[in-house]
C-alpha positions in Angstrom: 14.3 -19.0 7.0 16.8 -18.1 4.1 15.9 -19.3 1.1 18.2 -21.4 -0.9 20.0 -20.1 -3.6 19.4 -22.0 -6.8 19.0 -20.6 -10.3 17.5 -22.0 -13.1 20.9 -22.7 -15.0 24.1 -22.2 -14.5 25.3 -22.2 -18.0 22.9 -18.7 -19.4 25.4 -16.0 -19.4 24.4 -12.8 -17.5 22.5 -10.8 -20.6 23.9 -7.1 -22.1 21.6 -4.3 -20.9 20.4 -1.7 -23.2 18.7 1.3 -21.8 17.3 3.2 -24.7 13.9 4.4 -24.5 11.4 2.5 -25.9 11.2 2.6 -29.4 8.1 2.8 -31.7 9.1 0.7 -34.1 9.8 -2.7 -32.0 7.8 -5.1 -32.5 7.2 -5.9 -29.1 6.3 -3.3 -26.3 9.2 -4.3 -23.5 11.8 -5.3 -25.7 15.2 -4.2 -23.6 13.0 -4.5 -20.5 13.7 -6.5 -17.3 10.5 -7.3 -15.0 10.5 -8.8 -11.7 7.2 -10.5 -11.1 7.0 -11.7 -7.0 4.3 -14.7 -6.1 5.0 -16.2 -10.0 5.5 -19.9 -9.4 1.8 -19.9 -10.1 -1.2 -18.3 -10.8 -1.7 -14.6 -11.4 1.9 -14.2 -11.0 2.5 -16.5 -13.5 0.3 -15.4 -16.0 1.7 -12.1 -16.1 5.6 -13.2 -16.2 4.5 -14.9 -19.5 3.0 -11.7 -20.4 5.5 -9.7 -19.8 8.0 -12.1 -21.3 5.9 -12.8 -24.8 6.1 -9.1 -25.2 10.3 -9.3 -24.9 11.1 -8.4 -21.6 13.6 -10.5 -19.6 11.7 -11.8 -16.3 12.6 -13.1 -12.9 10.3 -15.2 -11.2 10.4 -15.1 -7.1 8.8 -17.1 -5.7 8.8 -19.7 -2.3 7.7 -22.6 -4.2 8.0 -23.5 -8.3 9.9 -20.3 -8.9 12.8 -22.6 -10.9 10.0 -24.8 -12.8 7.7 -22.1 -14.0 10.6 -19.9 -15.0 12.2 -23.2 -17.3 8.9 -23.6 -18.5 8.0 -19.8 -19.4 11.6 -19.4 -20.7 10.7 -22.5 -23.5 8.3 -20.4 -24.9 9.9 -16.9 -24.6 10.9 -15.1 -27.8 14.8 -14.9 -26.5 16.1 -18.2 -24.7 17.3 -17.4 -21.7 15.5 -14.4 -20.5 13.0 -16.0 -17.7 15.2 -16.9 -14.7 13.5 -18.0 -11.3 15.0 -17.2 -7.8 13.3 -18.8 -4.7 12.5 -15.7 -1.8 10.5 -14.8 0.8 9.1 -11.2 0.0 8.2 -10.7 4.0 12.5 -11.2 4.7 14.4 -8.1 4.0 17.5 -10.4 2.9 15.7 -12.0 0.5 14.4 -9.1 -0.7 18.1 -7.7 -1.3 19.1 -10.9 -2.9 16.3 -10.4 -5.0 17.2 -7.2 -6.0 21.3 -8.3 -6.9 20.0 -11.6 -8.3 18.0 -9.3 -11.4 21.2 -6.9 -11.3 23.8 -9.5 -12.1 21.7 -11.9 -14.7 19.8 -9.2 -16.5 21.4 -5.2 -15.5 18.8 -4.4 -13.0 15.0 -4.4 -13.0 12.7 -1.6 -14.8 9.5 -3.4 -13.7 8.3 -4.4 -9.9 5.2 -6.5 -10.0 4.1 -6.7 -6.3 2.1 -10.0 -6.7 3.2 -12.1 -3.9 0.3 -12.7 -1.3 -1.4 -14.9 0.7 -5.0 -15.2 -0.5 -5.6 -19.0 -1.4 -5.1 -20.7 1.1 -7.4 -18.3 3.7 -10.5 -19.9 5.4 -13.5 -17.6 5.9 -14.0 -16.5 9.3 -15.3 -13.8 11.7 -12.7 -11.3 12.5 -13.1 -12.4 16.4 -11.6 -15.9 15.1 -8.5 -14.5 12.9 -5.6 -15.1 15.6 -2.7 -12.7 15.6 -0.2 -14.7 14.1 -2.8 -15.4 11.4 -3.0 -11.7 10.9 0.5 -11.1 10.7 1.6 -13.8 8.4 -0.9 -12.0 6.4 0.2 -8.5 6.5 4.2 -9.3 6.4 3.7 -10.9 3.3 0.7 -9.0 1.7 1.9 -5.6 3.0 5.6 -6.0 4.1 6.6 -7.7 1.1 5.5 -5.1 -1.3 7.2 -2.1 0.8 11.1 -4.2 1.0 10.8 -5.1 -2.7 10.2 -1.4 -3.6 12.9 -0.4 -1.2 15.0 -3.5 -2.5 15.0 -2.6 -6.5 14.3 1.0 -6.4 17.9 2.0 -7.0 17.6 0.1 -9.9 14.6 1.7 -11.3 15.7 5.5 -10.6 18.7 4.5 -13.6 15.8 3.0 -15.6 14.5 5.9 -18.0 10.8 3.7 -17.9 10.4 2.6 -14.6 7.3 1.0 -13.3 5.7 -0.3 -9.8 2.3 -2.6 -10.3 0.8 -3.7 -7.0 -1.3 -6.3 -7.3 -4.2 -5.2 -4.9 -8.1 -6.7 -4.6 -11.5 -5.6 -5.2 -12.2 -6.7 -1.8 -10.0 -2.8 -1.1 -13.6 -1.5 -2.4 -16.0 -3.6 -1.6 -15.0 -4.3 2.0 -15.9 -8.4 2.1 -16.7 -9.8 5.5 -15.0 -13.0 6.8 -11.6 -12.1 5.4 -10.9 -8.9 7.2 -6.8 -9.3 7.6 -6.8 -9.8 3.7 -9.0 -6.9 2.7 -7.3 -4.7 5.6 -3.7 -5.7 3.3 -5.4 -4.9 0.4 -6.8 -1.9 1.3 -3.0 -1.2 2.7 -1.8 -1.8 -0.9 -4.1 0.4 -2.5 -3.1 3.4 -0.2 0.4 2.9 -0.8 0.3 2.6 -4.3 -1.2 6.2 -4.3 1.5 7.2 -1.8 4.1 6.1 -3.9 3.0 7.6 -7.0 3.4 11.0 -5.3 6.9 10.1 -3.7 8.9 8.6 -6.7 7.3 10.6 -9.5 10.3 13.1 -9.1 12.4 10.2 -10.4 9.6 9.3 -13.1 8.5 6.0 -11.6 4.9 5.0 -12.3 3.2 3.3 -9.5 -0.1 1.5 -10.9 -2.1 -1.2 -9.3 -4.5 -3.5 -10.5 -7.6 -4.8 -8.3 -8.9 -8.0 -9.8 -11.8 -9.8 -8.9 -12.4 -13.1 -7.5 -10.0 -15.0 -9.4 -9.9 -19.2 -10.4 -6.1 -19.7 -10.2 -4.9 -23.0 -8.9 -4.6 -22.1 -5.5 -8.2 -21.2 -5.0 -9.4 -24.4 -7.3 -7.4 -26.5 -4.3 -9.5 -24.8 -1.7 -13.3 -25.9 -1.7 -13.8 -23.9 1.0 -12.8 -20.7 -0.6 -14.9 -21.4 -4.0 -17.5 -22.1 -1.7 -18.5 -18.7 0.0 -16.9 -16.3 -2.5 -17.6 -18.1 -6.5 -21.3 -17.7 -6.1 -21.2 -13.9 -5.0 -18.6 -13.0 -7.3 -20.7 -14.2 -10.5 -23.8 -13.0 -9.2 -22.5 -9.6 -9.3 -21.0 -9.5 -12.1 -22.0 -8.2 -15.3 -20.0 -10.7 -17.3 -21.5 -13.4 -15.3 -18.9 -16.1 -16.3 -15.2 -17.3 -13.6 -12.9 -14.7 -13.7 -9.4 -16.5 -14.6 -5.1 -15.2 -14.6 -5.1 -14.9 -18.0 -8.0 -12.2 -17.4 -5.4 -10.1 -16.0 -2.3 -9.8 -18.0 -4.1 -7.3 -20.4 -4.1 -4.6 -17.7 -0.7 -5.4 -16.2 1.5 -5.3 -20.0 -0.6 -2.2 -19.9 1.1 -0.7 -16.9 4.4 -1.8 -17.7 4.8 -0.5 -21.1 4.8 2.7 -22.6 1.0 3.2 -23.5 0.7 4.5 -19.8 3.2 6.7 -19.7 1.5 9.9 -18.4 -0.4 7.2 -15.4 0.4 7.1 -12.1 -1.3 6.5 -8.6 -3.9 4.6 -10.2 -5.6 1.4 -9.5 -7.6 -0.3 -12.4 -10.2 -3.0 -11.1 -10.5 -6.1 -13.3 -13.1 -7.8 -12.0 -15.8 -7.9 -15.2 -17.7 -5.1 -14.0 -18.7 -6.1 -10.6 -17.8 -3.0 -9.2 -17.3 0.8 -11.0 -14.8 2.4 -10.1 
C-alpha cells in the first residue's frame, strides 16, 4: 500500500545545497553531503544514518516503520539541527521509491549517497528450502533485491549531478558462505553482491562508486526479538570467528563512512566483509 506522507517537521526549511568537492581541510569527511540510508528506523540502518550524520552529512531515513522517531532522535544529536529527516516507504513499490527520491531533492538538493540497507532478514525462521513458500520467497526478493535496483534507478539522476557520488549495498556474508536453511535470503544476497559489481562497471562513466559491505551475523534489535534466529545462527557465527565475541551495528559504520567519503575514491565494485574474520575474502 502507499505509504503515508509525513515528515518529521513541517517547520525545517528545505537546506541550501553546496556542491563543491570535498575539501581537505573540513573537519568532517561529508560535510555538504546528503545520504539516503533505506531500512534505518532501526538497526544497521540506523547505526550508519548516525554515522553518516556525525560526520556532517544531511540524512534521510526510509523506512516502513520508526523512520519519523529515529530521524528526530538522530537529528538531536547531529552537528547541524535539522539535517536528519525521516520519510516512511516501501523500497519493493516503485512510487515510493520516486517519492523517495523528490522527498531528498526538495528538503536537502538531492542525494550524493544511496545506502541500500532495507531487507528482510530478522524476522526469517530457519527452514529447508522445500518449506520456503513462494510468496515467502518473493516478499524476500522484492524487498532484498527489488528495492535496491528502484532506489538506484529512483536517485541516480541525482547522483550523476553529484561530483562524489556513492552506491553502498548492504549485502551478507551468507553471499560467501552459502548458509543452509535460509536459501531465499542468501539467494538475495548473493543477488546483491552481483549487482553491486555490475553497477560499478555501468555508472563508472558518470564516476559513481558502487561498494558493498557483507557483515556478519549481526545483534541488532530485530534479531534479539527472534529467539529462534539467535538460536541456530549466534553459536556458528562466534565459533567461526576469530574475534570470538557478538558482532553488533555499530560494528559496521566504520566500513560504510568509509565508502561514502572521499578516502575511497579510486574504489569501486567491491564488497568488504565485516564479519571479525570469519571468512577471508
Amino acid at each position: 500500500m502507499d505509504c503515508p506522507k509525513r515528515t518529521v517537521s513541517a517547520t525545517f526549511a528545505p537546506a541550501a545545497r553546496t556542491r563543491a568537492p570535498f575539501a581537505g581541510q573540513d573537519t568532517v569527511k561529508l560535510s555538504n553531503r546528503t545520504a539516503i540510508v533505506t531500512g534505518a528506523g532501526s538497526g544497521i540502518g540506523k547505526s550508519i544514518a548516525a554515522a553518516l550524520a556525525a560526520e556532517g552529512a544531511r540524512v534521510v531515513i526510509a523506512d516502513l516503520r520508526h523512520a519519523l522517531e529515529s530521524a528526530a532522535e538522530l537529528d538531536a544529536r547531529a552537528p547541524a539541527p535539522g539535517s536528519v529527516r525521516g520519510l516512511e516507504c516501501n523500497v519493493a513499490l516503485e512510487a515510493d521509491c520516486t517519492r523517495l527520491a523528490e522527498f531528498a531533492q526538495a528538503e536537502f538538493g538531492g542525494a550524493d549517497i544511496l545506502v541500500n540497507n532495507a531487507a528482510i532478514f530478522s524476522s526469517l525462521k530457519p527452514k529447508p528450502f522445500e518449506e520456503i513458500s513462494a510468496e515467502e520467497w518473493r516478499a524476500v526478493m522484492e524487498v532484498n533485491t527489488l528495492g535496491p535496483f528502484l532506489c538506484c534507478k529512483a536517485v541516480l539522476p541525482q547522483l550523476k549531478r553529484s561530483p562524489a557520488a556513492r552506491i553502498i549495498n548492504i549485502s551478507s556474508g551468507v553471499a560467501f558462505k552459502g548458509n543452509a536453511l535460509y536459501l531465499h535470503y542468501v539467494a538475495s544476497k548473493g543477488a546483491v553482491l552481483s549487482m553491486t559489481r555490475s553497477l560499478a562497471k555501468e555508472l563508472g562513466q558518470h564516476n559513481i562508486l558502487v561498494n558493498g559491505i557483507a557483515p556478519g551475523f549481526t545483534m541488532s534489535e530485530g534479531v534479539a526479538a527472534n529467539p529462534d534466529l539467535i538460536a541456530g545462527a549466534r553459536g556458528p557465527s562466534l565459533a567461526g570467528r576469530v574475534l570470538a565475541r557478538d558482532m553488533y551495528p555499530a560494528d559496521l559504520v566504520g566500513a560504510a563512512v568509509f565508502f561514502a567519503g572521499p578516502d575511497s575514491a579510486f574504489i569501486t565494485g567491491q564488497t568488504l566483509v565485516v564479519d571479525g574474520g570469519a571468512y577471508f575474502h
